[in-house]
N, C-alpha and C positions, 0 to 999 in steps of 0.2 A: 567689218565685213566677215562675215563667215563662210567658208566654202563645206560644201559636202560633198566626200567620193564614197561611192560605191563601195562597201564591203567587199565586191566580189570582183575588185578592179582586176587583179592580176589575175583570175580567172578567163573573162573578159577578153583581156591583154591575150593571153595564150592561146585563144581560141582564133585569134582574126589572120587571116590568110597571110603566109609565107613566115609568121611567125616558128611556128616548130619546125620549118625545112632549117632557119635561121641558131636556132636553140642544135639540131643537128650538126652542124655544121661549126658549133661552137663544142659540144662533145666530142667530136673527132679531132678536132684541133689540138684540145688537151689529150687526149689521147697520144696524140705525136709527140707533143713535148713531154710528154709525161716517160714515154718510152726512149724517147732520145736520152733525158736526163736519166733514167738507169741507165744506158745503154754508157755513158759517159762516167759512171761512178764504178761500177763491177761487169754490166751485163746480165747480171742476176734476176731473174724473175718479167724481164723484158716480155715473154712472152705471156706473160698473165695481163696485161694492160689488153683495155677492151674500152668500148663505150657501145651505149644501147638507148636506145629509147623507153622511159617510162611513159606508158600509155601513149595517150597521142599528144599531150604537152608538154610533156619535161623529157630531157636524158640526164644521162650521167657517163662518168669516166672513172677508171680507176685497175687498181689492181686485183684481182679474183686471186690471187694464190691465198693458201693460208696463212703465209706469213709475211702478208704484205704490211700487217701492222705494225712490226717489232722493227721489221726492216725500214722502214718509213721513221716510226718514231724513235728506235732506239729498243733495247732489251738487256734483259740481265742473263749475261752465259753462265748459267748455274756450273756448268761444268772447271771454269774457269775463275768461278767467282769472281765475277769482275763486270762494268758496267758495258753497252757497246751502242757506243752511239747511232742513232739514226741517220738515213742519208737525207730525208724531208725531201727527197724527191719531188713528193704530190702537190706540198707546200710551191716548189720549185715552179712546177708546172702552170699553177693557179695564178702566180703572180705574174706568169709569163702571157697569158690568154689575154 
């Protein structure tokens, strides 16, 4: 038996009614956890946590500061020469949703 789907399924999919209110409402979500969980490790950058909609099928969540990456994954403090671990917040968040 062979089945055939549509190339353009998850197109499709995003397009059929109350799905993107649903995708919304899953950005905001993480949004929250995402900001609790700074909010639980320093407080630091708490206020950069956003979520938006891409076009009219996808969103997203996440941090806007500039240094949401180093802080997230970890950086090296040149000044201290020394490694500094990430808080993996985002990580945190994603598996929380």
């Amino acid at each position: 038996m062979s089945l055939w789907i549509d190339p353009d399924i998850a197109e499709i999919v995003a397009g059929l009614d109350g799905v993107h209110d649903e995708v919304m409402k899953v950005a905001h979500k993480g949004a929250g956890l995402l900001r609790a969980a700074i909010r639980s490790k320093t407080g630091a950058m708490a206020a950069s946590v956003e979520s938006s909609a891409l076009g009219s099928k996808d969103a997203w969540f996440g941090m806007s500061d500039e240094g949401a990456i180093g802080y997230n994954f970890g950086h090296h403090n040149t000044w201290a020469d020394r490694p500094v671990s990430g808080s993996h917040v985002i990580e945190e968040a994603v598996k929380r949703l």
